[in-house]
C-alpha positions, -999 to +999 in steps of 0.1 A: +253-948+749+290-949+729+295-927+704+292-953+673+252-958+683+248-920+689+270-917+650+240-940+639+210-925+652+224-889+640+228-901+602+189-919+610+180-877+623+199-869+590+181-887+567+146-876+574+157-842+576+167-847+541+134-859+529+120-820+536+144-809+507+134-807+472+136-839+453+161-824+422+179-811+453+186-845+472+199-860+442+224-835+435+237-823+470+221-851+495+255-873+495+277-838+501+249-824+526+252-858+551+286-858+547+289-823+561+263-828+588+283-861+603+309-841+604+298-816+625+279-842+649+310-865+652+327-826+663+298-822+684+300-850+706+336-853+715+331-812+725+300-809+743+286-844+742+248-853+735+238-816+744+257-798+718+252-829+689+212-818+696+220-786+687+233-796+657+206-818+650+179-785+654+206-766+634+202-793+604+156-792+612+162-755+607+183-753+573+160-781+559+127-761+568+143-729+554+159-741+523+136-767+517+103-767+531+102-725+525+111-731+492+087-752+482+061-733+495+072-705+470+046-702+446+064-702+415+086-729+429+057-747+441+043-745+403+072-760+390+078-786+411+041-801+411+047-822+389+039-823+347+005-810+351+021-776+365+047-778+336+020-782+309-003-754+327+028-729+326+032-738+290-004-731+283-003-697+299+029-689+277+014-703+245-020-680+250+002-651+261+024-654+229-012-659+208-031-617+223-056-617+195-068-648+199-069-651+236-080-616+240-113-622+217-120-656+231-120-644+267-139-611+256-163-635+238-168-656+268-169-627+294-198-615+272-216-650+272-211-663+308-222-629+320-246-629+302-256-664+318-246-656+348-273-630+352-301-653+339-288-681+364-290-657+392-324-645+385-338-683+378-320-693+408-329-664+432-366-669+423-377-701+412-346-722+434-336-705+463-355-718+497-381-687+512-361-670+542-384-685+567-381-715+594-395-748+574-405-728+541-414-762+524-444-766+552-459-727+543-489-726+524-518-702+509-550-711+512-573-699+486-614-696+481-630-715+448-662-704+444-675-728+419-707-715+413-692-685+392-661-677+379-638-669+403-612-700+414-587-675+435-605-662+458-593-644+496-611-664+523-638-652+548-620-650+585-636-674+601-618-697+571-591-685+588-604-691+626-615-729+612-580-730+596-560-718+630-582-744+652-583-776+629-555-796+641-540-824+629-517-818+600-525-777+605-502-764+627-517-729+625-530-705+604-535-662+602-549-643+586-535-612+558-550-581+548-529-552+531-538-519+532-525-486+526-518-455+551-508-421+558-476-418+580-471-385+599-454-368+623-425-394+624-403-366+615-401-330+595-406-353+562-433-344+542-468-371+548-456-409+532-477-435+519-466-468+533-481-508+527-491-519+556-495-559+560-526-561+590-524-593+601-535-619+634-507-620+661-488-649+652-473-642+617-439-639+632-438-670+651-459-690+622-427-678+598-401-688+621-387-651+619-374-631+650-371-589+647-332-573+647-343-548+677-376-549+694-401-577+699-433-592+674-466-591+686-480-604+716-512-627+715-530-606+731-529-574+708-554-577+685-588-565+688-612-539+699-594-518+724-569-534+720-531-511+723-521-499+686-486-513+682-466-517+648-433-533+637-413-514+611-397-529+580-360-530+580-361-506+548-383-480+561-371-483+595-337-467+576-352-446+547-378-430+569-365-433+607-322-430+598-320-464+611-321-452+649-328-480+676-345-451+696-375-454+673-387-486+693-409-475+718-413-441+701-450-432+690-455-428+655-486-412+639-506-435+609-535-422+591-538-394+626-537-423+649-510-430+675-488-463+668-461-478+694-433-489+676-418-520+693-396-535+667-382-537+638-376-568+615-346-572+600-326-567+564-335-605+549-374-606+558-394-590+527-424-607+533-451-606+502-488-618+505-496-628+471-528-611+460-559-628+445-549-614+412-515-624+411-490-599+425-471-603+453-476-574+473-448-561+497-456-544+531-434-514+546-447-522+582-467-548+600-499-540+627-529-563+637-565-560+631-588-544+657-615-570+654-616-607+653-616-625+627-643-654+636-672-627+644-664-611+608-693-618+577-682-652+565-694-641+528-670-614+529-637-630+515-612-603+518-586-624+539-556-640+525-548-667+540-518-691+552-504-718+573-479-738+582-480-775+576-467-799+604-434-812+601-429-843+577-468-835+562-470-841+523-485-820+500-517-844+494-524-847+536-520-812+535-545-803+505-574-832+517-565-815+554-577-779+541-602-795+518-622-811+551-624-776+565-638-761+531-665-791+531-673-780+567-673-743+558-697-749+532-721-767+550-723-742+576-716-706+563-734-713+527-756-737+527-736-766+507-736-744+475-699-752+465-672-738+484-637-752+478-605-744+501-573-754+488-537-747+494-507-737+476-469-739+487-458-702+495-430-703+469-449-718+439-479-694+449-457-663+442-438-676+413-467-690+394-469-662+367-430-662+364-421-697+363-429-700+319-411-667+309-381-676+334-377-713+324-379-698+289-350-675+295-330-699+315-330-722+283-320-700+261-290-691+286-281-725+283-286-727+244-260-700+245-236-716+265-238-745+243-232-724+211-201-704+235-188-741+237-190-751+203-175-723+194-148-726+214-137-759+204-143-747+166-116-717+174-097-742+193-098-770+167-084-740+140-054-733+164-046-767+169-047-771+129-022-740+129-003-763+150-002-791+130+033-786+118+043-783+158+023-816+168+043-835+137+079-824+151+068-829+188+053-866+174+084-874+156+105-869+182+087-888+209+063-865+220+034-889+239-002-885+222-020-878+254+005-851+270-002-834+232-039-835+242-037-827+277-018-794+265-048-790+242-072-791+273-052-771+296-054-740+271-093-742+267-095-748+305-078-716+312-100-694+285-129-712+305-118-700+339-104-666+329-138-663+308-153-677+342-134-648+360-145-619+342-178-629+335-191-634+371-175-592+379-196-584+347-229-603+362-228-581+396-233-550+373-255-570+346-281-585+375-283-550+393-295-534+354-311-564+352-333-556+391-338-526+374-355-530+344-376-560+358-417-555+365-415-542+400-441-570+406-411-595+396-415-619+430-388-617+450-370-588+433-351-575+463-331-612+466-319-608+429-280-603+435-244-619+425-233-638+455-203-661+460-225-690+454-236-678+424-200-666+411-183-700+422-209-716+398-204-690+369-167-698+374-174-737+378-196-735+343-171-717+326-143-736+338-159-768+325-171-750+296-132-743+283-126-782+293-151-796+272-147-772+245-110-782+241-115-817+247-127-820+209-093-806+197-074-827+227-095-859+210-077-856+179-043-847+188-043-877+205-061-896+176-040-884+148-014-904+135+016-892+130+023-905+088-007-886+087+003-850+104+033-855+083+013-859+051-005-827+064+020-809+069+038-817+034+006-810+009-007-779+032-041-807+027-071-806+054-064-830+080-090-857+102-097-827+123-119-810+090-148-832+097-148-827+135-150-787+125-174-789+099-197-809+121-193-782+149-204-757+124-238-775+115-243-780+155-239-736+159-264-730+130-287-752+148-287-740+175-284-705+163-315-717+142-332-722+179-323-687+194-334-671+169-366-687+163-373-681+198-358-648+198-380-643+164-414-651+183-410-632+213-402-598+198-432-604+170-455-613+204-441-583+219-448-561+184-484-571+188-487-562+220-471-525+214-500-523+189-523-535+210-554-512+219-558-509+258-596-495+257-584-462+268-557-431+258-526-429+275-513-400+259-510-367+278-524-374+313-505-375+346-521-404+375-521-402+412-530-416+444-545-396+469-546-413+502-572-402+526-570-409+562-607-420+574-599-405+611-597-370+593-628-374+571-647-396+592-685-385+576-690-390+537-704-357+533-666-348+540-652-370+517-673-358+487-660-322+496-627-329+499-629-346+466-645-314+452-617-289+463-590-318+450-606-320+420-610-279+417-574-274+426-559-293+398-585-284+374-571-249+381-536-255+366-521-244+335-527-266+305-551-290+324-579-299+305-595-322+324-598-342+358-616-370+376-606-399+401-616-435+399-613-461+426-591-482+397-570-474+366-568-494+341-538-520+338-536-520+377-555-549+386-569-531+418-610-538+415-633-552+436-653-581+425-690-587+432-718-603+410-747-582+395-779-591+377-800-577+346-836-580+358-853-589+323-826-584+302-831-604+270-799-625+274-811-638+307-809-675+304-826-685+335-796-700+353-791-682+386-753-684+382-750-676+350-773-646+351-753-631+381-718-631+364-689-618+388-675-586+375-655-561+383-668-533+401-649-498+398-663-464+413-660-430+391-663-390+396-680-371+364-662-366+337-637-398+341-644-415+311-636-389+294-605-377+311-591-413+307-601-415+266-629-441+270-651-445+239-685-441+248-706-469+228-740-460+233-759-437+261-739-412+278-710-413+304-712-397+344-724-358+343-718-338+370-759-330+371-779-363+374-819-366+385-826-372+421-827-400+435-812-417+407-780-438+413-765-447+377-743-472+366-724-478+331-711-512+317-688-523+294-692-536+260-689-576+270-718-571+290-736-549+267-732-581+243-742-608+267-772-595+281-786-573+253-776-591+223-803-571+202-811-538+223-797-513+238-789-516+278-793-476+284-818-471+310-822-507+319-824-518+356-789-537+372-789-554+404-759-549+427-762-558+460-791-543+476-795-514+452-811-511+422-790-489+396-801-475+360-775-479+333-771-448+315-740-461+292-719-488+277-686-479+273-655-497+259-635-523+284-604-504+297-583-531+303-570-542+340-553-571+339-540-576+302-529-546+277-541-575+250-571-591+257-607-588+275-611-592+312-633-597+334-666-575+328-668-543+343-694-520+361-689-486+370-707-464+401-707-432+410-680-426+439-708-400+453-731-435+459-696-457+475-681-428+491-642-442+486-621-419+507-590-428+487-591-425+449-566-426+419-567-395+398-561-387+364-552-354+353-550-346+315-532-318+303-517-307+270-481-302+288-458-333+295-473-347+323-446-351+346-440-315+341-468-310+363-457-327+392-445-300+412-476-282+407-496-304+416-478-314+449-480-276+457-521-278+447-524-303+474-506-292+499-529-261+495-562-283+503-547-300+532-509-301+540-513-336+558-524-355+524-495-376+509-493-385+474-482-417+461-479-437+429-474-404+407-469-417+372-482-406+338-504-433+322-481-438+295-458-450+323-481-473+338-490-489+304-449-494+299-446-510+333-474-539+320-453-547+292-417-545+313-418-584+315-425-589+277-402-562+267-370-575+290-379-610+276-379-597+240-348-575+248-324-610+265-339-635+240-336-612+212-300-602+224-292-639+229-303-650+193-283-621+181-251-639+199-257-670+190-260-652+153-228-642+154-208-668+173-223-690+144-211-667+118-178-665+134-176-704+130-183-708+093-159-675+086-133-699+106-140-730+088-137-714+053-109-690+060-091-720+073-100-742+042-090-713+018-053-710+039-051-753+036-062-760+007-038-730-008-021-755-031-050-781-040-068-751-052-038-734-069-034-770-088-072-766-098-068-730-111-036-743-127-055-770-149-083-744-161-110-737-138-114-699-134-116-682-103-154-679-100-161-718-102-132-725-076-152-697-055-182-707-057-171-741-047-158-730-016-187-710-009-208-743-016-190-766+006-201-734+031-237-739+020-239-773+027-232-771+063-254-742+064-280-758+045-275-792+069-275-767+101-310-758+094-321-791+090-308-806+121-323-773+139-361-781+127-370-805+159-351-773+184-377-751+169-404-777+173-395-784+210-392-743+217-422-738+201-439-759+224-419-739+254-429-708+238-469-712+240-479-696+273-458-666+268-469-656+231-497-633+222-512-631+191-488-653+173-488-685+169-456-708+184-452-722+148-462-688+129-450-693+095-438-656+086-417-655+115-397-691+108-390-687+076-377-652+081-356-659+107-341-692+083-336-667+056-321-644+076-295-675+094-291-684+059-279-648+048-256-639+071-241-675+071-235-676+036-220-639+037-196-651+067-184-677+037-181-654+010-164-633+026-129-653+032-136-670+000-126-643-019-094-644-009-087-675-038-094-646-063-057-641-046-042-671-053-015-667-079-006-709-094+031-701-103+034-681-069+020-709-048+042-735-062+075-716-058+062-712-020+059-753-024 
């Protein structure tokens, strides 16, 4: 090859060397650059020949990839040479960083609201969104019981529903069957004795969930059973709190309730497993064992099994329900004699979320009602610095400036308060959601999966991001709108410009929506008032509650049981400032009863209807003195005495019973039917509410524990000190009647009565605290929009003042102009409060979702504070001097 065709491929090696230098850079040096690089090629090959001229050539890769390439990789180089969107971005930072009042508030303002949102979004999300941590969740379902013959729709099924479930085929892949109970756990280490949940279950829960253990194994099919070997599988949390997280423990023998256990595995830190209870709590379990019978040779009238399946792959919802429905037909033919029993399902995730989903959606609204009102407010704030600006946007106008770079500039500054407000608000959500977890009902479903993850922080970001976008797009809208004779008009009279109307009108959107918030924020904390005033059927005050777990292996006769309970109830009695004790198989507000109909033989309110004269109720056993430990007005007869006649097993009833079936007597002494036994009511006392603090349950029978020996009872413990005072003492009292007994759920009552109202006091508190933001954000706007009329129309009003009207009239005109967007605010707001009224419904108690009192107070109060945020930078025309502001013209 000569030396004129190598010449020409080295300039063609040259030239796309060149391309890797910076654009600016080409232009200015490229012609000089190839000019010295031919050189040294055309020196090159008469020296060394092709060899050295590829030197050259790398030489020439080399300088290009370090001056050119490196550089642009440079990130402030990078930034600048992206193009005009990077310029503009630059320039937005600068003009916030020159503006630290403003920028500071608005990203402290949206730090405050997107974290706020940010932790409603991850609770909504975590709960009523996120997919169940099983294999197939979608194809999981209860099954419940509906015993249409009395009054009990949500019912545990029988186990051989769950045997028929397990062997029906077809769209049921399989089924097992639940049943939670509590136990003792010793001699795992020096520890003192622990109460754990333990879920019992058939063999294949594991594989029916699709889950596998961290270390270990799950059951085998074949341990369950009489006889069978006792084997358990430890919760990932217990596993660590109790056992220090050592993978020794598999294999290792445990001792529950004084019976040996074989650990073989341990499930890992994601599976929190909750059977949902008949009542409606979801109901964790510490460790998993199996039953040591079979469930098809249990009674099939005694429903005490939860149950649940897994659907086959692709099955909908309908094939599913008439699939479980078929067996219930079947069931019912056999086991009761075609009186009515119902089996249906419901998907796992919408079975445990069911008495969440209202207040939730609730809250998640009025997260996004905020964010709406953060965005309007935003462009209002916006819309006032871009009016500051005006004189700016004239000169930039007149001299060329193109209309839509002025608005992009506009949008680049509110997308950056977005994403810094984006930033900051997701780090304040990881320590907002964690108060959050801990202020939340420990039955809130699915508690321990409430966290901030990236997911969850790329969206706050993403929201807030978009947020800043939209909120400056109104303010980028009209710099790219306005003409520029009239920004120079502006400019010259100091007058309000086009963009007035677009700030006015996003002052009547923020009182509407403000109106919303606090309407809804108005009804929830009234609901919430009523329920604080609420009476529960009992007196809280000054008693201390327990659980006492009894291990049956240790008190296996009942004789042994009634002693033990004696020397308990001895020992506590014994301790200073106790002045009085008893134990119940259920405190009120805990939802824990067993259910079972009784009759009234002859009662008067006997309406000859078999189902209607055997209402379900719930049944509760009692120790002497109970009522009267716990506060329970006695209506009419007497309560439990420690002396009784022989022979005599007595019952008392609540007043809604009292009412049904002796609407004109008195039920003391009268004959009720439970079971097989035949008890003699020696009282009516007042309802002591279980499920609801505000309203009636179901009715409720109590029986002497002595009767239905329970070995495990609740205790209550009044005493005229603080009651958790008296914990230690009493932990020592117990220890002194049997140093293996544990004690668990240690509370005072007055705790246990706060803990049913945690969900309607955390809703009261966010709503509430919501409204109140929304509150201000909306006063914030109308101060804007009349402190920026005051400082605009300086010269129109000194004109005014200047021609005779006083200060007052020109005040109170400002203030009116105020007024009217207040006044028009309100008005747009009436169909919000209509639609979150009708939200509202299902969570209010004792007030209705249109209650009068409560709307027009919280209008008033809108009104009010509104009207102040006018006043208050209208008085600054009492300022304005005429002759002053005309020499300033």
């Amino acid at each position: 090859m000569s030396e004129t065709q190598w010449m020409r491929r080295s300039e063609r090696w040259l030239g796309m060397v060149l391309r890797l230098y910076p654009a600016d850079f080409r232009e200015e040096m490229g012609e000089s650059l190839v000019e010295t690089y031919r050189d040294r090629c055309r020196a090159a090959l008469q020296r060394g020949g092709p060899l050295r001229l590829g030197g050259v050539w790398l030489g020439a890769l080399a300088d290009s990839l370090r001056n050119g390439l490196g550089e642009r990789l440079r990130p402030a180089v990078a930034w600048r040479r992206s193009g005009n969107w990077g310029r503009d971005m630059e320039r937005a930072v600068r003009r916030l960083v020159r503006a630290p009042a403003f920028t500071l508030s608005m990203v402290g303002t949206l730090t405050v609201g997107l974290g706020a949102f940010a932790v409603v979004y991850t609770v909504v999300h975590k709960v009523l969104i996120a997919p169940l941590p099983y294999e197939r969740p979608d194809d999981l379902y209860f099954v419940w019981r509906d015993y249409t013959w009395f009054d009990l729709d949500r019912g545990w099924l029988g186990g051989t529903d769950v045997a028929a479930l397990d062997t029906a085929g077809g769209v049921i892949e399989g089924a097992v069957g639940l049943r939670r109970r509590t136990v003792t756990l010793t001699g795992a280490s020096r520890d003192e004795p622990q109460e754990i949940a333990v879920m019992v279950s058939t063999p294949d829960l594991f594989s029916l969930l699709g889950v596998r253990p961290v270390i270990g194994r799950t059951f085998a099919p074949d341990e369950v059973g009489p006889g069978r070997r006792a084997v358990m599988v430890l919760g990932y949390e217990l596993w660590q709190q109790r056992f220090g997280g050592d993978p020794g423990v598999v294999g290792a023998e445990i001792r529950v309730d004084d019976q040996p256990f074989t650990v073989i595995g341990v499930m890992g830190p994601r599976f929190h497993f909750a059977r949902h209870s008949s009542l409606g709590d979801p109901e964790l379990a510490d460790a998993y064992v199996t039953f040591d019978y079979h469930l098809a040779e249990t009674d099939p009238g005694n429903g005490s099994f939860a149950g649940l399946i897994r659907a086959r792959p692709g099955s909908s919802p309908a094939a599913v329900a008439a699939a479980v429905g078929r067996v219930g037909v079947a069931l019912d033919a056999r086991d009761f004699n075609k009186r009515g029993l119902r089996l249906y399902p419901v998907a796992v995730k919408e079975d445990l979320v069911a008495g969440v989903r209202p207040a939730l959606l609730v809250l998640g609204l009025a997260g996004v009602f905020l964010v709406l009102v953060l965005a309007v407010n935003l462009a209002a704030l916006l819309l006032m610095r871009a009016a500051q600006r005006e004189r700016e946007l004239a000169i930039s106008r007149a001299l060329g400036a193109n209309p839509l770079a002025l608005a992009w500039a506009t949008l680049a500054e509110g997308g950056l308060l977005g994403l810094m407000g984006g930033v900051t608000g997701a780090l304040v959500a990881v320590w907002g959601t964690r108060a959050l977890v801990a202020l939340a009902p420990l039955n809130l479903p699915r508690r321990e999966s409430i966290a901030v993850d990236w997911g969850v922080a790329a969206v706050v970001i993403g929201v807030g991001t978009v947020l800043g976008l939209l909120a400056g797009a109104g303010p980028a809208f009209w710099a790219a709108r306005a003409r520029l004779d009239a920004l120079l008009h502006n400019v010259a009279v100091r007058g309000g410009g086009g963009h007035g109307r677009m700030r006015r009108a996003m002052v009547v959107v923020q009182v509407a929506l403000s109106l919303v918030l606090l309407s809804t924020g108005g009804l929830v904390v009234r609901s919430f008032e009523r329920l604080l005033r609420a009476d529960p059927g009992f007196d809280p005050a000054g008693v201390l509650t327990l659980r006492i777990p009894v291990p049956s292996s240790r008190y296996p006769e009942e004789a042994q049981g009634n002693a033990l309970h004696d020397r308990i109830q001895r020992a506590l009695a014994a301790l200073p400032g106790v002045t009085a004790v008893s134990a119940t198989s259920t405190l009120p507000l805990t939802a824990d009863a067993n259910q079972s109909p009784v009759t009234f033989p002859g009662a008067p309110g006997n309406t000859g209807d078999r189902d209607e004269d055997a209402p379900l109720v719930d049944v509760m056993t009692a120790r002497a003195g109970y009522v009267e430990t716990m506060g329970i007005p006695v209506l009419a007869g007497r309560a439990f005495q420690e002396a009784r006649p022989t022979g005599v097993r007595e019952a008392l009833i609540d007043r809604t019973l009292a009412e049904h079936f002796f609407p004109t007597g008195s039920p003391v002494g009268a004959p009720l039917a439970f079971g097989d036994d035949t008890l003699t009511v020696v009282g009516v006392v007042e309802q002591a509410r279980l499920y609801d603090i505000h309203q009636d349950g179901r009715s409720q029978v109590y029986v002497r524990n002595e009767d239905y020996t329970l070995p495990t009872l609740s205790w209550a413990v009044r005493t005229e000190r603080p009651p958790l005072s008296l914990v230690p003492e009493v932990r020592a009292a117990i220890r002194q009647v049997d140093p293996q007994l544990a004690l668990a759920d240690v509370r005072s009552m007055q705790q246990v009565v706060d803990e049913s109202l945690r969900q309607q006091r955390l809703s009261a508190v966010l709503i509430g605290g919501f409204a109140l933001g929304a509150l201000l954000l909306a006063a914030m706007g109308l101060f804007g929009v009349v402190s920026g009329a005051v400082t605009r129309r300086r010269h129109e009003l000194a004109v005014r003042l200047a021609l005779g009207a006083n200060h007052g009239r020109v005040l109170r005109l400002v203030v009116g102009e105020g007024a009217v967007l207040v006044a028009l605010g309100l008005l747009v707001g009436v169909p919000g409060i209509y639609l979150a009224g009708r939200a509202l419904a299902g969570m209010l108690v004792g007030v209705s979702p249109f209650d009068a009192p409560t709307l027009v107070a919280v209008a008033a109060g809108l009104a009010l504070v509104a009207l102040v945020a006018c006043y208050v930078p209208a008085r600054r025309v009492a300022g304005i001097d005429p002759a002053r502001a005309f020499r300033e013209e």
